[in-house]
PDB file of N, CA, C and O in Angstrom:
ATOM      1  N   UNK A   1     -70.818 190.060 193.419  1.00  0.00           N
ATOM      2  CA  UNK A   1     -70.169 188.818 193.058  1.00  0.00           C
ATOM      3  C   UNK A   1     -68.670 188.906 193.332  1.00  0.00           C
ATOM      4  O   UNK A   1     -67.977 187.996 193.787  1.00  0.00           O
ATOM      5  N   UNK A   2     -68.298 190.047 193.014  1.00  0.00           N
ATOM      6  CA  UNK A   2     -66.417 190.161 192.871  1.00  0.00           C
ATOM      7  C   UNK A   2     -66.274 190.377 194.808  1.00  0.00           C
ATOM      8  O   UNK A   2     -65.205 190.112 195.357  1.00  0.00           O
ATOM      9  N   UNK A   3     -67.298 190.795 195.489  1.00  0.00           N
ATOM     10  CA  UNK A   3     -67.035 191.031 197.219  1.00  0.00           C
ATOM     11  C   UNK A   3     -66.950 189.240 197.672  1.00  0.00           C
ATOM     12  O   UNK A   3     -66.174 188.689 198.453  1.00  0.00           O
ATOM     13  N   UNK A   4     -68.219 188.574 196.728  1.00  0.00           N
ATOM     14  CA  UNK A   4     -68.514 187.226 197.632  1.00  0.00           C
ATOM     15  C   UNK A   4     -66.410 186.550 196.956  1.00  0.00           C
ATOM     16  O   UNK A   4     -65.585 186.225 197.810  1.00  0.00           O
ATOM     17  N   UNK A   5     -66.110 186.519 195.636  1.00  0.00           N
ATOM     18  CA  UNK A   5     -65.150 186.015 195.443  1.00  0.00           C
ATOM     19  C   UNK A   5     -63.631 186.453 196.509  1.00  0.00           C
ATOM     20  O   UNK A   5     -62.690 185.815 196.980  1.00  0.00           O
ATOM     21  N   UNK A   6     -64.053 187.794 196.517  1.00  0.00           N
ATOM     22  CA  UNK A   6     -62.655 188.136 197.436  1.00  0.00           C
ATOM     23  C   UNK A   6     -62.795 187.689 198.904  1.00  0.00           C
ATOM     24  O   UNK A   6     -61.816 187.453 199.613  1.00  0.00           O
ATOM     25  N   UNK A   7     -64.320 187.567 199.394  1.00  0.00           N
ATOM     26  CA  UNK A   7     -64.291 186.924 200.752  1.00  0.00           C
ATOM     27  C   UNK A   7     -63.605 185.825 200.736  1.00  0.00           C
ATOM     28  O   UNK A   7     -62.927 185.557 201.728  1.00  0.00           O
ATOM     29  N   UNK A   8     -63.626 184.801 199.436  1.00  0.00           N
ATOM     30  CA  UNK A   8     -64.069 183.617 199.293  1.00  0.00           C
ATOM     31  C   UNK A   8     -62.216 183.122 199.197  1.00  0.00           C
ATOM     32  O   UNK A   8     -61.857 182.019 199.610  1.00  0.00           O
ATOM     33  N   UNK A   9     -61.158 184.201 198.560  1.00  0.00           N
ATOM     34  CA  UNK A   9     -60.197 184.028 198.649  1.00  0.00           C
ATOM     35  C   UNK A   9     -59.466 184.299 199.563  1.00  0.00           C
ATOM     36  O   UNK A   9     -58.440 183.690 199.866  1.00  0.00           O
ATOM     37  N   UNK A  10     -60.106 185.624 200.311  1.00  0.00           N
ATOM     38  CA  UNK A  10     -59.100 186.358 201.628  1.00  0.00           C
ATOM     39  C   UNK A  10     -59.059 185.763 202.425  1.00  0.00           C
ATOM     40  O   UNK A  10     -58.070 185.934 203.138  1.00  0.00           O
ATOM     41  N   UNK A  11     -60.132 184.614 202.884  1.00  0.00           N
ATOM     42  CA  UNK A  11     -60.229 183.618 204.345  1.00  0.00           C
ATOM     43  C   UNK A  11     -58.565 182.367 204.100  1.00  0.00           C
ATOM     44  O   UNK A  11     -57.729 182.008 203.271  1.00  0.00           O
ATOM     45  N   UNK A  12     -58.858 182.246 205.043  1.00  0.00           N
ATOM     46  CA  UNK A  12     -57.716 181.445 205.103  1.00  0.00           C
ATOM     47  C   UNK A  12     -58.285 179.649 204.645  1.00  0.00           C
ATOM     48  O   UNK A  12     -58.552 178.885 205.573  1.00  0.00           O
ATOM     49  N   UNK A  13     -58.376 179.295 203.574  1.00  0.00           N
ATOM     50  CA  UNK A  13     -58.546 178.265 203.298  1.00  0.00           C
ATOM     51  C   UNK A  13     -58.089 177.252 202.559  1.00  0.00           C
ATOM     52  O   UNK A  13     -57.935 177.592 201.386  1.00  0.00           O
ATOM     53  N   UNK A  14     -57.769 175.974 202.817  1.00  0.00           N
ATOM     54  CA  UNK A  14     -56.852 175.072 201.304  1.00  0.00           C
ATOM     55  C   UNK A  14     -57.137 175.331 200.082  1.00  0.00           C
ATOM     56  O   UNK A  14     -58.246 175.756 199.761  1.00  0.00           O
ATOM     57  N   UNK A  15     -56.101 175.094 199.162  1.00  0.00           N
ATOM     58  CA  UNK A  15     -56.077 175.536 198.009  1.00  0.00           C
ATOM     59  C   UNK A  15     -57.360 174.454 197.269  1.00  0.00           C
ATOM     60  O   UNK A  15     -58.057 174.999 196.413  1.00  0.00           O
ATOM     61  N   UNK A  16     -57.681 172.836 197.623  1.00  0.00           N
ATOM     62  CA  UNK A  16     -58.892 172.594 197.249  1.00  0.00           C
ATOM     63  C   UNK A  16     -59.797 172.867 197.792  1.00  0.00           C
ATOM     64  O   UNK A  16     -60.702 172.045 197.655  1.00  0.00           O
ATOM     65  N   UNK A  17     -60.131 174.136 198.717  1.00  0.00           N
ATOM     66  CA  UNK A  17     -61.548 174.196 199.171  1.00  0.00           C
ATOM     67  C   UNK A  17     -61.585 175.704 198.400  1.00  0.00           C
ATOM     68  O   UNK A  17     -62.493 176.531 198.476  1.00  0.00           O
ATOM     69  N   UNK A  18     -60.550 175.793 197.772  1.00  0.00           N
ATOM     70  CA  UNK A  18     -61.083 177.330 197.242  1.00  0.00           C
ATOM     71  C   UNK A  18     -61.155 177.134 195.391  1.00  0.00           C
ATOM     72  O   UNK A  18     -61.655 177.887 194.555  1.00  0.00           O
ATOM     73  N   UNK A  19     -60.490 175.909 195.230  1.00  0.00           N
ATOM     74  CA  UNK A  19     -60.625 175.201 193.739  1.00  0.00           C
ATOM     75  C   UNK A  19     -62.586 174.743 193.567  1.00  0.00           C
ATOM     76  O   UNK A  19     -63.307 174.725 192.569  1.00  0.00           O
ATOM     77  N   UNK A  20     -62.871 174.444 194.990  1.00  0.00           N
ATOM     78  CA  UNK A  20     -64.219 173.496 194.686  1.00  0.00           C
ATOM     79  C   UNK A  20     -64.790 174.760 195.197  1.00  0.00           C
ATOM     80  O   UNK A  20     -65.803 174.259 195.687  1.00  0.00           O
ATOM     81  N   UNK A  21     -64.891 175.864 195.422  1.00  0.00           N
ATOM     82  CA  UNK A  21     -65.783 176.886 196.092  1.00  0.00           C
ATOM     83  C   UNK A  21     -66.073 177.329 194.338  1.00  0.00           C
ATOM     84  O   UNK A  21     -67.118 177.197 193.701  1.00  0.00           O
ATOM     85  N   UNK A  22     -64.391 178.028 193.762  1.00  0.00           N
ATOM     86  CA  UNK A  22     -65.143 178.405 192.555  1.00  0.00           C
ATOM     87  C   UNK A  22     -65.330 177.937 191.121  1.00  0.00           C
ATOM     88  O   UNK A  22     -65.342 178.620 190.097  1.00  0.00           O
ATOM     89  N   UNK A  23     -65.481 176.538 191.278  1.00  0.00           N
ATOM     90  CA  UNK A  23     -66.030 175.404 190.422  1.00  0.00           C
ATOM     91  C   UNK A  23     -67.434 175.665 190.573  1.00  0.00           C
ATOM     92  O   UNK A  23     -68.216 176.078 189.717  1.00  0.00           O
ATOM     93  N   UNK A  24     -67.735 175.251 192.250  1.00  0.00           N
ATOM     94  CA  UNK A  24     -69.542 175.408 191.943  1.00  0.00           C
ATOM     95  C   UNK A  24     -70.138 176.666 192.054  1.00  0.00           C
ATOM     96  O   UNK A  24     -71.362 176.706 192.179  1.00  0.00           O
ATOM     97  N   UNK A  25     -69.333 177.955 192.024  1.00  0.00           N
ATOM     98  CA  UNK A  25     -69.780 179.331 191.222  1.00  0.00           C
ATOM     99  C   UNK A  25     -70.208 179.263 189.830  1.00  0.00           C
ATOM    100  O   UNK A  25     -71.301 179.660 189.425  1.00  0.00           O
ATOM    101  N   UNK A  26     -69.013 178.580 188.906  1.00  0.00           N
ATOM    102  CA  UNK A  26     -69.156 178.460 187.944  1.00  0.00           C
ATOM    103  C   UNK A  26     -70.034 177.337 187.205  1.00  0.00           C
ATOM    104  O   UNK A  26     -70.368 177.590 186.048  1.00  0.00           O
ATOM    105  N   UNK A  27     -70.513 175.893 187.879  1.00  0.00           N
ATOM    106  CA  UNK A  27     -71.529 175.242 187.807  1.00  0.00           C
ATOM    107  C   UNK A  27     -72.587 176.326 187.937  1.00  0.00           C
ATOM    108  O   UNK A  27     -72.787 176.884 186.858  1.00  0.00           O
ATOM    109  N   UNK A  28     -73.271 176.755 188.871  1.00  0.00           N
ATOM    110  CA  UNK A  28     -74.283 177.264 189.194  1.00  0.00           C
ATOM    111  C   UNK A  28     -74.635 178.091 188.278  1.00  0.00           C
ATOM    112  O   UNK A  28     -75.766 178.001 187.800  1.00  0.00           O
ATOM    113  N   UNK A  29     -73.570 179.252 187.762  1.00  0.00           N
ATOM    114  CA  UNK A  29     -74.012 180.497 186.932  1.00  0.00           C
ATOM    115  C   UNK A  29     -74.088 179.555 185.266  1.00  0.00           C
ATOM    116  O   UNK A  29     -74.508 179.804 184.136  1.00  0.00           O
ATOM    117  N   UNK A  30     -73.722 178.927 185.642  1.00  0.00           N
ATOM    118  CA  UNK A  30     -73.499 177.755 183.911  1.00  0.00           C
ATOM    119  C   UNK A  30     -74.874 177.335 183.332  1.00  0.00           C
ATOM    120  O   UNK A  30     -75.438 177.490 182.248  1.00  0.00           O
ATOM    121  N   UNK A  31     -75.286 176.521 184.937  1.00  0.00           N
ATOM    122  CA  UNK A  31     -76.972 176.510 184.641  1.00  0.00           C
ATOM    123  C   UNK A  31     -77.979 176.934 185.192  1.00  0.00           C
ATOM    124  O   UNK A  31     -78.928 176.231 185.539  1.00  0.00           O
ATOM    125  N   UNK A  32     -77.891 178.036 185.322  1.00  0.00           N
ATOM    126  CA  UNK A  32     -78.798 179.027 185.790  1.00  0.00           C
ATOM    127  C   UNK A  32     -78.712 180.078 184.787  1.00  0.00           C
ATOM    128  O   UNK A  32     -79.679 180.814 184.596  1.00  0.00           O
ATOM    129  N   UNK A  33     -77.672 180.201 184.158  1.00  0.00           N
ATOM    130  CA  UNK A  33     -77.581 181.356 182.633  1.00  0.00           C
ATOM    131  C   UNK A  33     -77.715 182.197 183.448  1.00  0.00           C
ATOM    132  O   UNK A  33     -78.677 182.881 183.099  1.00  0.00           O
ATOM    133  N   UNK A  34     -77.145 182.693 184.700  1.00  0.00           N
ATOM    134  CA  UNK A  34     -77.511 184.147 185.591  1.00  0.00           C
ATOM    135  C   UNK A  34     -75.245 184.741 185.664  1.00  0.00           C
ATOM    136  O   UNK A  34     -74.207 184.304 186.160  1.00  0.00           O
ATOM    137  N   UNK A  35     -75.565 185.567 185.062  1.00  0.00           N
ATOM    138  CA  UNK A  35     -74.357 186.179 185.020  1.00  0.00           C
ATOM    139  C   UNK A  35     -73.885 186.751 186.258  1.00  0.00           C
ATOM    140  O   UNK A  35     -74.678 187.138 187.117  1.00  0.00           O
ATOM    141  N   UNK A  36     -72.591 186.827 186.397  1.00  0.00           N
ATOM    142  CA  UNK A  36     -71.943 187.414 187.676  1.00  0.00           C
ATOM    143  C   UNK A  36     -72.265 188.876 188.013  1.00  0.00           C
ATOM    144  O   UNK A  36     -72.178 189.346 189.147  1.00  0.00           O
ATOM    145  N   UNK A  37     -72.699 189.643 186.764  1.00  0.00           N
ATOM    146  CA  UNK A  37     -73.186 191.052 186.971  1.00  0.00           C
ATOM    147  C   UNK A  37     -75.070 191.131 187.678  1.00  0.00           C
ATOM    148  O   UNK A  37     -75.712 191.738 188.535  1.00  0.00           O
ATOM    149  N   UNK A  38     -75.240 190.224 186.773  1.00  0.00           N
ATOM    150  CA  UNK A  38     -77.172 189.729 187.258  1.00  0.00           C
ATOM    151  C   UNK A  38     -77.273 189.942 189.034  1.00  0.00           C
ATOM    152  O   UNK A  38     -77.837 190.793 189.723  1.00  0.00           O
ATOM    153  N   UNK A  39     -76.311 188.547 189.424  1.00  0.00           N
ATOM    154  CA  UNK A  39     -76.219 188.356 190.888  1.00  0.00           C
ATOM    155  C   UNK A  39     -75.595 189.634 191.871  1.00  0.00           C
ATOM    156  O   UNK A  39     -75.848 189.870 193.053  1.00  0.00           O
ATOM    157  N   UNK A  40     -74.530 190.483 190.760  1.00  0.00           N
ATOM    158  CA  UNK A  40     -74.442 191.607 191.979  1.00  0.00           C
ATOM    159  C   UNK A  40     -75.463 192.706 191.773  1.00  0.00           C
ATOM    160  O   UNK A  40     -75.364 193.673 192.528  1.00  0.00           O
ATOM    161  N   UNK A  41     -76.361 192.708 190.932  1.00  0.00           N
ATOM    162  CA  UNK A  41     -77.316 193.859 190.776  1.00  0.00           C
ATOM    163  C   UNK A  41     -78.235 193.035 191.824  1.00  0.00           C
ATOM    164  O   UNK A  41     -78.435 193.601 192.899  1.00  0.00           O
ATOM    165  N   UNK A  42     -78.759 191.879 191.647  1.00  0.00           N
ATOM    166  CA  UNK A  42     -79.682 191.433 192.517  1.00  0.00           C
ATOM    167  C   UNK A  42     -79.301 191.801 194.103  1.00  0.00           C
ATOM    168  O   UNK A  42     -80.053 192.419 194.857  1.00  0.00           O
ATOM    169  N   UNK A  43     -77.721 191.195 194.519  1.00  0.00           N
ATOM    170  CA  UNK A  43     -77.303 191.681 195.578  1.00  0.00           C
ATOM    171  C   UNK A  43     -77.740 193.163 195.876  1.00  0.00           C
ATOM    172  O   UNK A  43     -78.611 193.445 196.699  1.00  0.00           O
ATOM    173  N   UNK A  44     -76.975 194.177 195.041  1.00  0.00           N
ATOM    174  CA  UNK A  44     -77.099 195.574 195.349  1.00  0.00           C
ATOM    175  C   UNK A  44     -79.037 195.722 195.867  1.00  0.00           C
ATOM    176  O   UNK A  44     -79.250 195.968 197.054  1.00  0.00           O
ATOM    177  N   UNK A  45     -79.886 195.606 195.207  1.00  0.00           N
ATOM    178  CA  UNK A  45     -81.276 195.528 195.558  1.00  0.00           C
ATOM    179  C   UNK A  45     -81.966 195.094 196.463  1.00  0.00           C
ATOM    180  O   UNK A  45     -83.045 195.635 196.704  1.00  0.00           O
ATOM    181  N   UNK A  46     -81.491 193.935 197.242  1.00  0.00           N
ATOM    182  CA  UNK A  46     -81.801 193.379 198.268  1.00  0.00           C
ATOM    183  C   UNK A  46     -80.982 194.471 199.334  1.00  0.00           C
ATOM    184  O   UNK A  46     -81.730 195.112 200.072  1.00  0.00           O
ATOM    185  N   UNK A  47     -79.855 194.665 199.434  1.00  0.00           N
ATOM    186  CA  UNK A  47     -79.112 195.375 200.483  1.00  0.00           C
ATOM    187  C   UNK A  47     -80.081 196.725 200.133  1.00  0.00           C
ATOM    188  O   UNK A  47     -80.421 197.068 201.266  1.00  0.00           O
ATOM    189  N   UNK A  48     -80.598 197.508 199.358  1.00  0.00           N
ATOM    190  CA  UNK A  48     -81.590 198.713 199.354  1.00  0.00           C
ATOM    191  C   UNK A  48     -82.570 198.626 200.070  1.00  0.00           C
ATOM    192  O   UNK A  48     -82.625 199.412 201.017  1.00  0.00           O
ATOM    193  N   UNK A  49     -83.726 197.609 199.865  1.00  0.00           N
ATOM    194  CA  UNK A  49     -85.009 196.983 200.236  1.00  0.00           C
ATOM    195  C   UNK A  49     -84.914 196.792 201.496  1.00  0.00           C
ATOM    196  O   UNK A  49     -85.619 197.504 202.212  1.00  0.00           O
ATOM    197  N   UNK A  50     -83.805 195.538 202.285  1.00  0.00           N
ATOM    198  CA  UNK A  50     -83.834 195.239 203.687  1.00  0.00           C
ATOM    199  C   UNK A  50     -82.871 196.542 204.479  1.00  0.00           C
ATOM    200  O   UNK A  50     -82.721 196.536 205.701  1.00  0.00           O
ATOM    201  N   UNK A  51     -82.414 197.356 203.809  1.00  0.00           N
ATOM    202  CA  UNK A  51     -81.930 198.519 204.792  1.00  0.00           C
ATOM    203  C   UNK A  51     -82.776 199.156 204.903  1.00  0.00           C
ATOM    204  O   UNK A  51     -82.448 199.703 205.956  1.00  0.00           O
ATOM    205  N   UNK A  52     -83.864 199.654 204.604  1.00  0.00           N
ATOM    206  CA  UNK A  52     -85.004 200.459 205.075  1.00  0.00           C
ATOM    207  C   UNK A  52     -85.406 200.006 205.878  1.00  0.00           C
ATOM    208  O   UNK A  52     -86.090 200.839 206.473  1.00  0.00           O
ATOM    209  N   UNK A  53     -85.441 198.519 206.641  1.00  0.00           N
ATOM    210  CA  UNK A  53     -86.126 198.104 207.753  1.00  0.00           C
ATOM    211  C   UNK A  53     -84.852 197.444 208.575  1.00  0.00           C
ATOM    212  O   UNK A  53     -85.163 196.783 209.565  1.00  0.00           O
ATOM    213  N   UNK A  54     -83.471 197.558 208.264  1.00  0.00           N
ATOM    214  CA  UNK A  54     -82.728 197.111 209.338  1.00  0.00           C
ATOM    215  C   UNK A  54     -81.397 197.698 208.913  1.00  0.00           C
ATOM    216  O   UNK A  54     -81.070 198.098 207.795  1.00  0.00           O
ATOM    217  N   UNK A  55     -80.606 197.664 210.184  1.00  0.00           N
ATOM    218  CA  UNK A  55     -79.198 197.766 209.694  1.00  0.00           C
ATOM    219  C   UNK A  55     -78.795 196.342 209.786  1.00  0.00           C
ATOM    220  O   UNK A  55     -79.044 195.451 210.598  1.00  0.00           O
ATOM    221  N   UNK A  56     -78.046 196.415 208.621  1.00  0.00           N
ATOM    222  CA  UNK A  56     -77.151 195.371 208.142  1.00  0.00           C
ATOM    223  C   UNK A  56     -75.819 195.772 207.716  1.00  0.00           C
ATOM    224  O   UNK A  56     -75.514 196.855 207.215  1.00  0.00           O
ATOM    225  N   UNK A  57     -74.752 194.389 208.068  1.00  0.00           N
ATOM    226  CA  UNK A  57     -73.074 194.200 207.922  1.00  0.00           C
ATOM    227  C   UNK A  57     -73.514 193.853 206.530  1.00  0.00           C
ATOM    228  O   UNK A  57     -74.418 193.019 206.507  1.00  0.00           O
ATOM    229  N   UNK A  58     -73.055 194.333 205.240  1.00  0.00           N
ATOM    230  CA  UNK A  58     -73.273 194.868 203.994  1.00  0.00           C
ATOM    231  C   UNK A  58     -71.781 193.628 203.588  1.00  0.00           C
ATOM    232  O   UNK A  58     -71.570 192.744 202.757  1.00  0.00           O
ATOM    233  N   UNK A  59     -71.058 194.250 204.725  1.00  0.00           N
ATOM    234  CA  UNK A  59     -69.740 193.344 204.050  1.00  0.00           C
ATOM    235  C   UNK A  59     -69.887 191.726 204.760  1.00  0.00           C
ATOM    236  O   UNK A  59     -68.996 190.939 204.441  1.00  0.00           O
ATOM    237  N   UNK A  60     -70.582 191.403 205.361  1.00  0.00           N
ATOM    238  CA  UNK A  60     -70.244 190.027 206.270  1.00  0.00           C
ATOM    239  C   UNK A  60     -71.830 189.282 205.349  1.00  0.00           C
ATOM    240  O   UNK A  60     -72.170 188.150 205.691  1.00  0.00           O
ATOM    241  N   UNK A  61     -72.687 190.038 204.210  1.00  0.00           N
ATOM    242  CA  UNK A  61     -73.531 189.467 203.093  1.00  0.00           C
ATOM    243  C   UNK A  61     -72.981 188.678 202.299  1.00  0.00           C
ATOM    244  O   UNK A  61     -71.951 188.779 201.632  1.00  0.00           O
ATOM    245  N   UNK A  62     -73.998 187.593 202.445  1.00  0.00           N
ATOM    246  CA  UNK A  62     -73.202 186.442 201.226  1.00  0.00           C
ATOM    247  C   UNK A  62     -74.687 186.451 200.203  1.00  0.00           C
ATOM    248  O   UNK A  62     -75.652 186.980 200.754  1.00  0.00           O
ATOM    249  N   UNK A  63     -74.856 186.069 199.197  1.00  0.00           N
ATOM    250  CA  UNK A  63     -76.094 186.188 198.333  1.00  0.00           C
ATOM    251  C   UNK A  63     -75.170 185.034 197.176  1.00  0.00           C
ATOM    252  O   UNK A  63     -74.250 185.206 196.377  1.00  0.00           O
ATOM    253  N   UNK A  64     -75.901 183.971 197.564  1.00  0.00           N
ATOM    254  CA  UNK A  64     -75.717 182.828 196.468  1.00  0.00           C
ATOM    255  C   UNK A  64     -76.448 182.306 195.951  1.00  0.00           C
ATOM    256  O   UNK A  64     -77.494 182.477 196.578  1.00  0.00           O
ATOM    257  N   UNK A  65     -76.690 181.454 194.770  1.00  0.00           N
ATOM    258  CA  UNK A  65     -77.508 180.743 193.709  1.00  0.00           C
ATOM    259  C   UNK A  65     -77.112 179.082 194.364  1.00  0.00           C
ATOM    260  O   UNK A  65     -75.950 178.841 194.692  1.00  0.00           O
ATOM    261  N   UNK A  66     -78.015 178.206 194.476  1.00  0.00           N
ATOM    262  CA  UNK A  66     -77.718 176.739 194.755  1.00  0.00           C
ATOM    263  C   UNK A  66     -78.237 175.903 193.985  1.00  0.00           C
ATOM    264  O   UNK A  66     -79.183 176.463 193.431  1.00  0.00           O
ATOM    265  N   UNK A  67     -78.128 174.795 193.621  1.00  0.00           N
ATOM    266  CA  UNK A  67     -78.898 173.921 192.651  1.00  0.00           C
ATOM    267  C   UNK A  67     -78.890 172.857 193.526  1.00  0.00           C
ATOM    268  O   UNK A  67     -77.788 172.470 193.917  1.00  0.00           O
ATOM    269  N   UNK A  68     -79.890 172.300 193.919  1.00  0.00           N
ATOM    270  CA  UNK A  68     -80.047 170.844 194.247  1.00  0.00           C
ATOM    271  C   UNK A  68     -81.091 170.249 193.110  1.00  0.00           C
ATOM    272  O   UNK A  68     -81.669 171.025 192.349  1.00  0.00           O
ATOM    273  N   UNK A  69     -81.248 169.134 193.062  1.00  0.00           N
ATOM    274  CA  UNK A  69     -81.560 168.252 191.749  1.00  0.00           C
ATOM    275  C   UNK A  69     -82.195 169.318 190.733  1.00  0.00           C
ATOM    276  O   UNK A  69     -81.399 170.163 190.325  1.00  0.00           O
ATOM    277  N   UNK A  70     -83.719 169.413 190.193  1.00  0.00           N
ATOM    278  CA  UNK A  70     -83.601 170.578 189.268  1.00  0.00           C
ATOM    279  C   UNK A  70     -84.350 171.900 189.962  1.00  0.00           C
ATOM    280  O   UNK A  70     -85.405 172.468 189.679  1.00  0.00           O
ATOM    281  N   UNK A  71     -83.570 172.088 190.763  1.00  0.00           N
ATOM    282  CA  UNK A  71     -84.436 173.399 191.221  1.00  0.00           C
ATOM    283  C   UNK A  71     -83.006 174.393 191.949  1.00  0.00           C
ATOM    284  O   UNK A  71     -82.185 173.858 192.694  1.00  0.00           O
ATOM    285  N   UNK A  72     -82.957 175.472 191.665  1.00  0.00           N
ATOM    286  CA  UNK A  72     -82.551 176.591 191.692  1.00  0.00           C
ATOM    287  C   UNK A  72     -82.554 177.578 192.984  1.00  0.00           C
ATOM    288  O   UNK A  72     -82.759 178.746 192.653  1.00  0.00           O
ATOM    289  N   UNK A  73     -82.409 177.419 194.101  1.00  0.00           N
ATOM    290  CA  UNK A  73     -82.188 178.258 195.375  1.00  0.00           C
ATOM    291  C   UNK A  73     -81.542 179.522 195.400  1.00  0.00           C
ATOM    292  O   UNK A  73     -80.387 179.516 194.973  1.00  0.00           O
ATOM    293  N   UNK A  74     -82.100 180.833 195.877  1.00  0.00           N
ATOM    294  CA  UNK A  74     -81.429 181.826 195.991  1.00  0.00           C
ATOM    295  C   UNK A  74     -81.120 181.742 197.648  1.00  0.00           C
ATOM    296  O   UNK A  74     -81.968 181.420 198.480  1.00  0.00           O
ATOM    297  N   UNK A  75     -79.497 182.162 197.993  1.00  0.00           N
ATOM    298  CA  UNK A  75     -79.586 181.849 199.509  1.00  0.00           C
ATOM    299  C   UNK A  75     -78.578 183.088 200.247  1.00  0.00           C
ATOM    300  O   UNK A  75     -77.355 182.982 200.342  1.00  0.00           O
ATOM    301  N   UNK A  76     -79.344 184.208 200.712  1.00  0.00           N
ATOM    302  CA  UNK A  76     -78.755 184.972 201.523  1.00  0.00           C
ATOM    303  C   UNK A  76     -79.208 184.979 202.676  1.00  0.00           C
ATOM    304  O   UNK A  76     -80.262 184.944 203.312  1.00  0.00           O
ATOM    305  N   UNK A  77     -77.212 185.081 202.861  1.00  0.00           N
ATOM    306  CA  UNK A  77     -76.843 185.330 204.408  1.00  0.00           C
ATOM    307  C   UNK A  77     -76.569 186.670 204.759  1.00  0.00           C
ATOM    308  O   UNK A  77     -75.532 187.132 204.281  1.00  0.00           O
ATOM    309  N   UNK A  78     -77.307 187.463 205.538  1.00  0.00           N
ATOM    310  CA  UNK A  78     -77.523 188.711 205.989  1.00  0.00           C
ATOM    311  C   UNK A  78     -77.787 189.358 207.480  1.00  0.00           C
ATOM    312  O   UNK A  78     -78.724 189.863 208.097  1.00  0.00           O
ATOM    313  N   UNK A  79     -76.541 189.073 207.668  1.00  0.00           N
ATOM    314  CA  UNK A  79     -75.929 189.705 209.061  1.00  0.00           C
ATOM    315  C   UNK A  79     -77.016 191.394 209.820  1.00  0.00           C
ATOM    316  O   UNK A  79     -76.707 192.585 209.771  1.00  0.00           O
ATOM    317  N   UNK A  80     -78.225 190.734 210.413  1.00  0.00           N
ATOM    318  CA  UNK A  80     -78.446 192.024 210.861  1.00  0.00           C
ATOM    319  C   UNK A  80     -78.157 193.170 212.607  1.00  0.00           C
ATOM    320  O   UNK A  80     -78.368 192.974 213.804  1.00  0.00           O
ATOM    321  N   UNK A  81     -77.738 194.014 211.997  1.00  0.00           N
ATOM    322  CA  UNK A  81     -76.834 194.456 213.422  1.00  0.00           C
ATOM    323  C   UNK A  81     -78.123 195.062 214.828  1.00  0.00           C
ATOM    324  O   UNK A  81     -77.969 195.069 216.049  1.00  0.00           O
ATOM    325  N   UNK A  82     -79.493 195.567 213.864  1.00  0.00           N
ATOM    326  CA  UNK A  82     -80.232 196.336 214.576  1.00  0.00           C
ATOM    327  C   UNK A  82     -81.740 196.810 213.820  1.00  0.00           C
ATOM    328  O   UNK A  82     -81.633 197.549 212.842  1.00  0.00           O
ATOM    329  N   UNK A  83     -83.155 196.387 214.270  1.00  0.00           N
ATOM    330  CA  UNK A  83     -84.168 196.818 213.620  1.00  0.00           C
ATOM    331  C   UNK A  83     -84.233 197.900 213.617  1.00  0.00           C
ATOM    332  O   UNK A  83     -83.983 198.311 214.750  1.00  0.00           O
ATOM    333  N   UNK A  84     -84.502 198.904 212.752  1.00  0.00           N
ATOM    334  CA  UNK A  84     -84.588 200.483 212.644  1.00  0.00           C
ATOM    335  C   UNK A  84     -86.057 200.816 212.985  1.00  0.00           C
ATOM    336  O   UNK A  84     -86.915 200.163 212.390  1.00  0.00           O
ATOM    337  N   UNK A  85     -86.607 202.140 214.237  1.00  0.00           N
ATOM    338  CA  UNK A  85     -87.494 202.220 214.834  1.00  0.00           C
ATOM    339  C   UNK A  85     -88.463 202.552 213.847  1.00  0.00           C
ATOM    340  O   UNK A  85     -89.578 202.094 214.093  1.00  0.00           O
ATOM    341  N   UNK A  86     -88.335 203.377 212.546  1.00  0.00           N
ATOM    342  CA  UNK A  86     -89.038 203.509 211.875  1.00  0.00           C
ATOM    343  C   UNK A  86     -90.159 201.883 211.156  1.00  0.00           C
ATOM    344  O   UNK A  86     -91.342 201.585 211.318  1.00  0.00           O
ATOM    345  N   UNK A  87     -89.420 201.451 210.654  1.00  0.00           N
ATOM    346  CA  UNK A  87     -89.885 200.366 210.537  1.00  0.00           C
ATOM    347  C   UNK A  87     -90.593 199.211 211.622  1.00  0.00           C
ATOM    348  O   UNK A  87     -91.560 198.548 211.247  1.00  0.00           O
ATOM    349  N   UNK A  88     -90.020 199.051 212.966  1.00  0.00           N
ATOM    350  CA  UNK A  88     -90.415 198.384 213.586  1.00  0.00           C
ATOM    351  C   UNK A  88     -92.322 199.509 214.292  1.00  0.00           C
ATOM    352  O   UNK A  88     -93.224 198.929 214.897  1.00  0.00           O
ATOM    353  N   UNK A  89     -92.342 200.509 214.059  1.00  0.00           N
ATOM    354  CA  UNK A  89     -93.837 201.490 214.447  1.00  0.00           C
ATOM    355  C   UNK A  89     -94.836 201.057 213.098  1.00  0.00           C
ATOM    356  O   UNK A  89     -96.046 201.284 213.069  1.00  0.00           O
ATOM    357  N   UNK A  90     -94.268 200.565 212.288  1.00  0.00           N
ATOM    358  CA  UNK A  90     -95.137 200.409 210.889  1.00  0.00           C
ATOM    359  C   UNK A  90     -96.287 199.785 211.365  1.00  0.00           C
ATOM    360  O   UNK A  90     -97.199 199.497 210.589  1.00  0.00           O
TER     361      UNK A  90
END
């Protein structure tokens, strides 16, 4: 969570697109009751699971929560650099 926020500040963006970026962080985790620690353990687990079958840019991962009307989206973006041969002989 604290990697997606520092991406989210280090880019070069207006001061309201980075006011409304972490508004609907804080919508989302508000009603979803999923804490900022929840989402980086979930993160950390997914980056375990899909590295056994690929390399992945770890830092260019986004892993977000979305709400459209009442339903709840988990949505990662996961940069993969290369299928690992082990996995692709399975």
């Amino acid at each position: 969570m604290l990697d997606l926020i520092s991406r989210v500040f280090g880019r070069d963006h207006s001061s309201a697109d980075v006011a409304r970026e972490r508004l609907r962080l804080v919508l989302v985790h508000d009603r979803t009751n999923v804490s900022p620690q929840f989402l980086e353990s979930l993160k950390e687990e997914l980056i375990a699971v899909i590295s056994r079958y690929m390399e992945i840019d770890e830092d260019g991962m986004d892993v977000t929560l979305q709400t459209a009307e009442n339903q709840v989206a988990l949505v990662a973006n996961i940069p993969v650099r290369r299928m690992k041969r082990a996995a692709v002989s399975r």
